[in-house]
N, CA and C atoms as an extended XYZ file, in Angstrom:
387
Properties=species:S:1:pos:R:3:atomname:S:1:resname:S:1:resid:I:1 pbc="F F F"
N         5.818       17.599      -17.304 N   UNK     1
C         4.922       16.635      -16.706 CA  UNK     1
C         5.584       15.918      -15.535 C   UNK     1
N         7.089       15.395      -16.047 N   UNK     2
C         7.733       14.790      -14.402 CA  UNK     2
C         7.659       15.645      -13.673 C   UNK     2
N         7.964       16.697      -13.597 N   UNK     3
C         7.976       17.878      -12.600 CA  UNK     3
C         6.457       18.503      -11.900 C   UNK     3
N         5.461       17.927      -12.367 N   UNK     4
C         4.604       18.163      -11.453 CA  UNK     4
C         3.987       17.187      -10.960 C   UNK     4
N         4.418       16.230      -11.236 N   UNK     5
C         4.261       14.725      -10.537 CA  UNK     5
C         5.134       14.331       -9.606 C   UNK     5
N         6.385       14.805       -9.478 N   UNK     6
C         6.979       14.585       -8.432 CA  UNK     6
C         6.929       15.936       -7.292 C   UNK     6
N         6.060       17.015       -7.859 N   UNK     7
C         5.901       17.580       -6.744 CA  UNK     7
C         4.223       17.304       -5.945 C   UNK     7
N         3.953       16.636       -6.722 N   UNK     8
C         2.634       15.711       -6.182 CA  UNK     8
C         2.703       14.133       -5.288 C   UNK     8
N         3.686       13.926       -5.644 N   UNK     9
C         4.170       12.989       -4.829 CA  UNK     9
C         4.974       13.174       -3.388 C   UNK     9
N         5.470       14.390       -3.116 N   UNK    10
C         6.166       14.779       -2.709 CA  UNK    10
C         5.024       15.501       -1.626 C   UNK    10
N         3.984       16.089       -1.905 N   UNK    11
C         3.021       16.535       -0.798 CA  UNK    11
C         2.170       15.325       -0.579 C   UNK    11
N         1.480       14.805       -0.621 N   UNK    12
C         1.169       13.320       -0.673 CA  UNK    12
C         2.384       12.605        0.377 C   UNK    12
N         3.339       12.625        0.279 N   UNK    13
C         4.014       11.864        1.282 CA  UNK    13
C         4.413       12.864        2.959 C   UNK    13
N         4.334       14.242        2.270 N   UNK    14
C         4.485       15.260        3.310 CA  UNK    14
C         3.337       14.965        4.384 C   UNK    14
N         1.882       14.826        3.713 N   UNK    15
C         0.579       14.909        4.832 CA  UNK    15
C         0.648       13.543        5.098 C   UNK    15
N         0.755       12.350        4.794 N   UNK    16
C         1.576       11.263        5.468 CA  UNK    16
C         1.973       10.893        6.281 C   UNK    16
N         3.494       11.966        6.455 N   UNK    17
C         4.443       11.679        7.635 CA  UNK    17
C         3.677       12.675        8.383 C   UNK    17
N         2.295       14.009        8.412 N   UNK    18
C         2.360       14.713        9.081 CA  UNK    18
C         1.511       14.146        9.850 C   UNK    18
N         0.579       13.265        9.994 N   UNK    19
C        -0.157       12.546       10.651 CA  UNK    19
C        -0.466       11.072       10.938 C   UNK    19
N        -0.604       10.448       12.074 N   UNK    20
C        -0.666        9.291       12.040 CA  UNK    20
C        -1.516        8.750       12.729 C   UNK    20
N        -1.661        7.222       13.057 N   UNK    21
C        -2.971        6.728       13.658 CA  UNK    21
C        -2.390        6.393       15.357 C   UNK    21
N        -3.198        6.943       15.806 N   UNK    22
C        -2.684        6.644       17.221 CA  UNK    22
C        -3.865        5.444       18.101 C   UNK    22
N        -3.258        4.776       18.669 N   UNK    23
C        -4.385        3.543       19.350 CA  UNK    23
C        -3.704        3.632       21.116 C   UNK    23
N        -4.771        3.820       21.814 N   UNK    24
C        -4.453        3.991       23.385 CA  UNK    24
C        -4.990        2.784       23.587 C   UNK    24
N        -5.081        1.844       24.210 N   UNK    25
C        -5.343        0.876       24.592 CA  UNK    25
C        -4.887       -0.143       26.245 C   UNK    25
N        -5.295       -1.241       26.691 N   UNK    26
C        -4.289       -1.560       27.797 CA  UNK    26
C        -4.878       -0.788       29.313 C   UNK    26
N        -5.880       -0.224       28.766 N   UNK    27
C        -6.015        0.412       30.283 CA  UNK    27
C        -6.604        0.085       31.779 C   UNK    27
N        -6.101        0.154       32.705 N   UNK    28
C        -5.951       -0.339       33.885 CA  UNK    28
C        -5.315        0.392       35.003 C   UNK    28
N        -6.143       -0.014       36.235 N   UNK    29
C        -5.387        0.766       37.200 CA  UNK    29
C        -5.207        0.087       38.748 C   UNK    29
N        -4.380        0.391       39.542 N   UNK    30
C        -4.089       -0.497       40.404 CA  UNK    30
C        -4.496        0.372       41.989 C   UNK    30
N        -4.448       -0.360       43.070 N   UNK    31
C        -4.284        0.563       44.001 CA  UNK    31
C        -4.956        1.964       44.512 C   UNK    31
N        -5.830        2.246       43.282 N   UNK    32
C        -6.956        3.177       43.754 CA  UNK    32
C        -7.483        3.410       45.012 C   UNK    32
N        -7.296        4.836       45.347 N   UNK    33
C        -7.709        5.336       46.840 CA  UNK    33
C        -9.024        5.075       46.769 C   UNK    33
N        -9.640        5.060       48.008 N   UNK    34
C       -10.721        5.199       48.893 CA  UNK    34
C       -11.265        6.457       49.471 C   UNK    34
N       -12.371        6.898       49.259 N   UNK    35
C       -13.148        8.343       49.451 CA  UNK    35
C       -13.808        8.272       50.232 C   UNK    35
N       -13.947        8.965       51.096 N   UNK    36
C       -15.752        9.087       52.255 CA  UNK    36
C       -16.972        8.533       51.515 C   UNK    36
N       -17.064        8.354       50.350 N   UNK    37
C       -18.041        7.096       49.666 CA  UNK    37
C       -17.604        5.902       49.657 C   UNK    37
N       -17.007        5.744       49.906 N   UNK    38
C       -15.726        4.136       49.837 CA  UNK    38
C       -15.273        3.901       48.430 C   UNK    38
N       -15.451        2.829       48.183 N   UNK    39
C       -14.409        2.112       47.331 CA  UNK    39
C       -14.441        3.498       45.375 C   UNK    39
N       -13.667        3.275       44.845 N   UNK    40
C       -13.285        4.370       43.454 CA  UNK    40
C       -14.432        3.648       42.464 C   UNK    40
N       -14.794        4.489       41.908 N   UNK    41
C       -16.002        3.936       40.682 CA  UNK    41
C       -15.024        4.883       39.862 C   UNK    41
N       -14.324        4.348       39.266 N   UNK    42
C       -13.439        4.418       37.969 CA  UNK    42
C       -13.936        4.809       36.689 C   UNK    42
N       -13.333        6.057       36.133 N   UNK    43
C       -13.410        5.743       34.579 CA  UNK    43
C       -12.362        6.550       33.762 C   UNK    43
N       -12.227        7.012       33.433 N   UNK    44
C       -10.765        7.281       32.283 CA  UNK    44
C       -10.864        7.937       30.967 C   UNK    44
N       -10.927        9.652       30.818 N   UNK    45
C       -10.804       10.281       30.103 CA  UNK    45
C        -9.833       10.413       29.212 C   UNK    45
N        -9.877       10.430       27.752 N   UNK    46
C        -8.509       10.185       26.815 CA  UNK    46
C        -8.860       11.713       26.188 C   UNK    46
N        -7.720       12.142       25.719 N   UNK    47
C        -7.233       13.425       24.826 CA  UNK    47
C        -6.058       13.234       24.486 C   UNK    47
N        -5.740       13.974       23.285 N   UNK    48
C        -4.942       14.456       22.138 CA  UNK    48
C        -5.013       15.537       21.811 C   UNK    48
N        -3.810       16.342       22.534 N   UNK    49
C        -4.056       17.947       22.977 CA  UNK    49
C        -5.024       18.361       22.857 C   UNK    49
N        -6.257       19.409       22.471 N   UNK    50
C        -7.229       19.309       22.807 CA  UNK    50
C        -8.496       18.769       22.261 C   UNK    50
N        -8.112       17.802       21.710 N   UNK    51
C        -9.203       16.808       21.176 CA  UNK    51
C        -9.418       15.606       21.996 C   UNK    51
N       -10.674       15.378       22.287 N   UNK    52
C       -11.598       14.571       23.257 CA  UNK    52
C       -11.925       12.954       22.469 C   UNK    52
N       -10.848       12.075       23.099 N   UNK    53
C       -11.190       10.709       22.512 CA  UNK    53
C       -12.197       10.090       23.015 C   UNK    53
N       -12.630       10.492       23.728 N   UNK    54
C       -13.742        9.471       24.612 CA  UNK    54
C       -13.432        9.303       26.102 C   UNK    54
N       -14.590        8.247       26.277 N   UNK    55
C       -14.256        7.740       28.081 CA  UNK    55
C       -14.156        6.402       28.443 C   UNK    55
N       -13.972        5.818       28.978 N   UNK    56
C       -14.391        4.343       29.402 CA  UNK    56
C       -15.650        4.161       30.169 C   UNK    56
N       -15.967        3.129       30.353 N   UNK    57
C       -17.009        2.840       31.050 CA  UNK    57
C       -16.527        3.007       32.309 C   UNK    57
N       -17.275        3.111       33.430 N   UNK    58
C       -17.228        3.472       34.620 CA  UNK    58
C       -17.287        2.186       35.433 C   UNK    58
N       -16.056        1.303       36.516 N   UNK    59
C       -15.695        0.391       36.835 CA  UNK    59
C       -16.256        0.337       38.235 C   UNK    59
N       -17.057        0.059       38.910 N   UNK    60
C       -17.625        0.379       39.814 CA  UNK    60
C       -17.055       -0.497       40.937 C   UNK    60
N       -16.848        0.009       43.022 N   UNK    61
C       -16.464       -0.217       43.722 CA  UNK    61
C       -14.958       -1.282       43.577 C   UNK    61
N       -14.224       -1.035       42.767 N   UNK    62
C       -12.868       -1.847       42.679 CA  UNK    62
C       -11.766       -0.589       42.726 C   UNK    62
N       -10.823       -0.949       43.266 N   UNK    63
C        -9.406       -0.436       43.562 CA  UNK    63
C        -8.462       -0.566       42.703 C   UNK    63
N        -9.169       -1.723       41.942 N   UNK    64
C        -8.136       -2.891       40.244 CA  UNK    64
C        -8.608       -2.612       39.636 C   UNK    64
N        -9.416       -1.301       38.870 N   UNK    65
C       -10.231       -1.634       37.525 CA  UNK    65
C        -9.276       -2.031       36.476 C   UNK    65
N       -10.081       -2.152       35.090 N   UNK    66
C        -9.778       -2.487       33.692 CA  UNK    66
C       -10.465       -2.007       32.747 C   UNK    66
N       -10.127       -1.484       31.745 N   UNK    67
C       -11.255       -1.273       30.862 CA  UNK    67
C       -10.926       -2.184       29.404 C   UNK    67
N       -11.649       -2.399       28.762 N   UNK    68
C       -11.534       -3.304       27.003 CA  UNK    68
C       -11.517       -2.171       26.566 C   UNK    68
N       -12.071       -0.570       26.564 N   UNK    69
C       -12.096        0.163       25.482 CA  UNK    69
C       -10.542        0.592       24.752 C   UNK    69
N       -10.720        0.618       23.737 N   UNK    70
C        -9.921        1.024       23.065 CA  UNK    70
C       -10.118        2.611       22.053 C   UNK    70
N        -8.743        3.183       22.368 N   UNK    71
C        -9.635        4.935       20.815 CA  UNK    71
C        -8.331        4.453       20.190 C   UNK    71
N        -9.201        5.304       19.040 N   UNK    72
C        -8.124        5.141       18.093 CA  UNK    72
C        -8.355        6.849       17.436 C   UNK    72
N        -7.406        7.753       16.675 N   UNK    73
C        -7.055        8.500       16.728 CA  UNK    73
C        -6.064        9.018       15.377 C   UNK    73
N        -7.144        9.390       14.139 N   UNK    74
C        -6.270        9.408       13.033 CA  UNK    74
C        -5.513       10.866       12.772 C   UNK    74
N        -5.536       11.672       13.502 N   UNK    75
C        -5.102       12.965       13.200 CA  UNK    75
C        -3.489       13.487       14.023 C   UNK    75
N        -3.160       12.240       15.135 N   UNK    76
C        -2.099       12.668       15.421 CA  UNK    76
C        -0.944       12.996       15.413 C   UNK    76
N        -0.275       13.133       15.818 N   UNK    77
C         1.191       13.947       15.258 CA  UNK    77
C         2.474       13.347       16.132 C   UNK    77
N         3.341       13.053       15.542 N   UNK    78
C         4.753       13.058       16.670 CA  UNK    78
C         4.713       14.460       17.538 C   UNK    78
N         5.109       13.843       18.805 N   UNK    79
C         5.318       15.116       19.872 CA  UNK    79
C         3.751       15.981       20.342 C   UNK    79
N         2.809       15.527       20.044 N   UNK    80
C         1.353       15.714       20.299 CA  UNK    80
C         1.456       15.484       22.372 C   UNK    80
N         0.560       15.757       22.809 N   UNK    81
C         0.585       15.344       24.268 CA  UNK    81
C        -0.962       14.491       24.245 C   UNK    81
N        -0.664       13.166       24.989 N   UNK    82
C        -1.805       12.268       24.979 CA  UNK    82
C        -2.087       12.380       26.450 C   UNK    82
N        -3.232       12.570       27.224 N   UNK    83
C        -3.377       12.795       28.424 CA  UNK    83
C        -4.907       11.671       28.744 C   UNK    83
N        -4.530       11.028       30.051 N   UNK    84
C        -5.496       10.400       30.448 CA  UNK    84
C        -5.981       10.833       31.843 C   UNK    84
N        -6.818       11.065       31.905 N   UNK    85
C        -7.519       11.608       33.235 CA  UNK    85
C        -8.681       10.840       34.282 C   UNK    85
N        -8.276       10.168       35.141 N   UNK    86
C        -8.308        8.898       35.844 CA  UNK    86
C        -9.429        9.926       36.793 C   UNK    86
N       -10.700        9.078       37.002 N   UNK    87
C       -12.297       10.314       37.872 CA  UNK    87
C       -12.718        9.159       38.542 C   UNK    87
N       -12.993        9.343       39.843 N   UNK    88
C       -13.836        8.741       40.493 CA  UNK    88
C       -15.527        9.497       40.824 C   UNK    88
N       -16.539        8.207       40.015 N   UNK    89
C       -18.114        8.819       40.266 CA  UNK    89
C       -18.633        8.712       41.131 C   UNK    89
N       -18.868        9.441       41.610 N   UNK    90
C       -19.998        9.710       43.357 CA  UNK    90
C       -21.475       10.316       42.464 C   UNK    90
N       -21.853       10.166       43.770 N   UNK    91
C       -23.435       10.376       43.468 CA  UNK    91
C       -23.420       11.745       43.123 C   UNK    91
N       -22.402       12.631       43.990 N   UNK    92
C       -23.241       14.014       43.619 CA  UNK    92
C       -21.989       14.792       42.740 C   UNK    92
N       -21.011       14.376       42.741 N   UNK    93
C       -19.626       14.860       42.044 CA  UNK    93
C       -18.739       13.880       41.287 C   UNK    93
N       -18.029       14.013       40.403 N   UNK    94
C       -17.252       13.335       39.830 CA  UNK    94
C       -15.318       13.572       40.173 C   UNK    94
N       -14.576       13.239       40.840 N   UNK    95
C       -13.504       14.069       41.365 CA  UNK    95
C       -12.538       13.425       40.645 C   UNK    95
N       -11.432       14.117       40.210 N   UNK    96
C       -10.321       13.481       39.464 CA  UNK    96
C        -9.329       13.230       40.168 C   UNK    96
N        -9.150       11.713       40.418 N   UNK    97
C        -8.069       11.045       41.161 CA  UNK    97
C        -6.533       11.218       40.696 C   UNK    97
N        -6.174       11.781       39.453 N   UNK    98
C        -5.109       12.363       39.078 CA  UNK    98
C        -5.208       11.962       37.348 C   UNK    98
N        -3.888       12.836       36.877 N   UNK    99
C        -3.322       12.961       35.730 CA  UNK    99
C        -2.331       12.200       34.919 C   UNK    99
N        -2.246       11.666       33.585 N   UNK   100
C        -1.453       11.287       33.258 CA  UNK   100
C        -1.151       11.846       31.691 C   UNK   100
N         0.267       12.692       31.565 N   UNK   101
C         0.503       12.869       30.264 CA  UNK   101
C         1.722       12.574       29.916 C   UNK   101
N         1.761       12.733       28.183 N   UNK   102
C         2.604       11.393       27.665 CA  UNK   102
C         3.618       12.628       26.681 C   UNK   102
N         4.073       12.491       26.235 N   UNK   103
C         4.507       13.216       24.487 CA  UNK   103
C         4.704       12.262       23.896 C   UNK   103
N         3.773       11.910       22.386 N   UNK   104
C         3.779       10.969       21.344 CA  UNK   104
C         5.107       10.391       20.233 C   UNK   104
N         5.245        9.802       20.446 N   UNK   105
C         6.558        9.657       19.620 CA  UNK   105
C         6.201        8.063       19.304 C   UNK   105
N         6.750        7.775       17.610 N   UNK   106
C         6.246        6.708       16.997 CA  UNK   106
C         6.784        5.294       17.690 C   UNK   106
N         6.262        4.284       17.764 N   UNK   107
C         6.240        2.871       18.091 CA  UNK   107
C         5.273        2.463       18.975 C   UNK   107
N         4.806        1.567       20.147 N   UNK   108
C         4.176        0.858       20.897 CA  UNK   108
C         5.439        0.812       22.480 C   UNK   108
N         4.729        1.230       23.072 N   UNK   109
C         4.946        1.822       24.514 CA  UNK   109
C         3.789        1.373       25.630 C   UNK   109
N         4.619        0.920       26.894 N   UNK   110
C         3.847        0.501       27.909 CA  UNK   110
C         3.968        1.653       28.929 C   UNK   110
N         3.369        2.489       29.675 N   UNK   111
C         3.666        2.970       31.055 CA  UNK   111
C         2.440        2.691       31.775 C   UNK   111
N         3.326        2.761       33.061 N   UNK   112
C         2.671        3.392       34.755 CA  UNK   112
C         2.993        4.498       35.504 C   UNK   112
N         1.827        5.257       35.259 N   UNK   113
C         1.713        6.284       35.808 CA  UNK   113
C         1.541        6.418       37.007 C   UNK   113
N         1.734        7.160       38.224 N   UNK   114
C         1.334        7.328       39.385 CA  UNK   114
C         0.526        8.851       39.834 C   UNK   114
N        -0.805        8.681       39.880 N   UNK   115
C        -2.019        9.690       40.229 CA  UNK   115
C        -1.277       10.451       41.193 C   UNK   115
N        -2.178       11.166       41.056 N   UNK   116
C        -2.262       12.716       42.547 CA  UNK   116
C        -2.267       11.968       43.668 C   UNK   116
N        -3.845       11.419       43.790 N   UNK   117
C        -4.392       11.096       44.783 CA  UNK   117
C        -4.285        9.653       45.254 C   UNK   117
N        -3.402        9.066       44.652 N   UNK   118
C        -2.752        7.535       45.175 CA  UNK   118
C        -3.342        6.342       43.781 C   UNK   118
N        -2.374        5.471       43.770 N   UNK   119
C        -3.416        4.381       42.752 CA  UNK   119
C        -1.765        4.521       41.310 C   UNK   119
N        -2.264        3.502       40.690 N   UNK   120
C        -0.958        3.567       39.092 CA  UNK   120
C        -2.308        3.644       38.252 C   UNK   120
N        -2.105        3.997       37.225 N   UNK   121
C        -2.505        3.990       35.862 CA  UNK   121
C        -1.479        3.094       34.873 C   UNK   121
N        -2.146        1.828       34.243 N   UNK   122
C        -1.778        1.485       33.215 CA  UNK   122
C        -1.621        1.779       32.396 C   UNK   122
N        -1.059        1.944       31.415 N   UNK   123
C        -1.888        2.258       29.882 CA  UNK   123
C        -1.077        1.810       28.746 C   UNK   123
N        -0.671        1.650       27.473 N   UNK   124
C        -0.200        1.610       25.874 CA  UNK   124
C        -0.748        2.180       24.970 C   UNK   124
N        -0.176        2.515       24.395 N   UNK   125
C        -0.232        3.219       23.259 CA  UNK   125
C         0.441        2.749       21.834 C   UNK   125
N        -0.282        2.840       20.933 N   UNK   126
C         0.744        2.850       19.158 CA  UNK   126
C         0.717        4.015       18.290 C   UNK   126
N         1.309        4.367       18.361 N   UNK   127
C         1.597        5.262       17.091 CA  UNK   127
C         2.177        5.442       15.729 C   UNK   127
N         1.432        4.782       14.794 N   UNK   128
C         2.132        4.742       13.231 CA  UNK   128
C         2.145        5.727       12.562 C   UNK   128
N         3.532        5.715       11.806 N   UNK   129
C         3.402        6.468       10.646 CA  UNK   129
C         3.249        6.296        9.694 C   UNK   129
């Protein structure tokens, strides 16, 4: 009976450490270029290798956006790649002002990223185990 209780305990703590809750949060961007439409209508694609966290709302004619949204993210993993993908909306296209990817590793982390096409990306992240 100990012996199959401690190998029950023992997977139980395995799927545990194999996944954790990840929270992106903090997001913001500075310095955003200017397009032949003028000013960046902002918004901010999140993933977890190829899983789709959501978007932000779309920050219209500012160079400074911000967003409140927050994802949260129970399936992730140490060493996962978290990627945010920074789009400016036009009327007839949506164009991606650049890329930002991360590799996950556990604690609370601040960066600034710097786009393709000019501008920083804010962002934080937590990752528990």
């Amino acid at each position: 009976m100990a012996s199959s209780l401690s190998v029950s305990f023992l997977v139980l703590c395995a799927l545990n450490l194999a996944q954790a809750q990840l929270r992106v949060f903090d997001l913001r961007a500075s310095d955003l270029p200017y397009d032949i439409f003028g000013i960046t209508d902002a918004y901010v694609k999140v993933y977890v290798g190829t899983a789709s966290l959501g978007k932000t709302a779309t920050r219209a004619n500012t160079i400074h956006p911000w967003w409140d949204e927050e994802f949260t993210y129970f399936h992730a993993q140490e060493n996962d790649i978290l990627r945010l993908d920074v789009h400016d909306a036009d009327l007839l296209f949506h164009d991606v002002v650049g890329s930002c990817e991360r590799q996950l590793k556990p604690g609370t982390y601040h960066y600034d990223c710097f786009l393709e096409e000019g501008g920083t990306l804010h962002y934080s992240y937590t990752l528990d185990q």
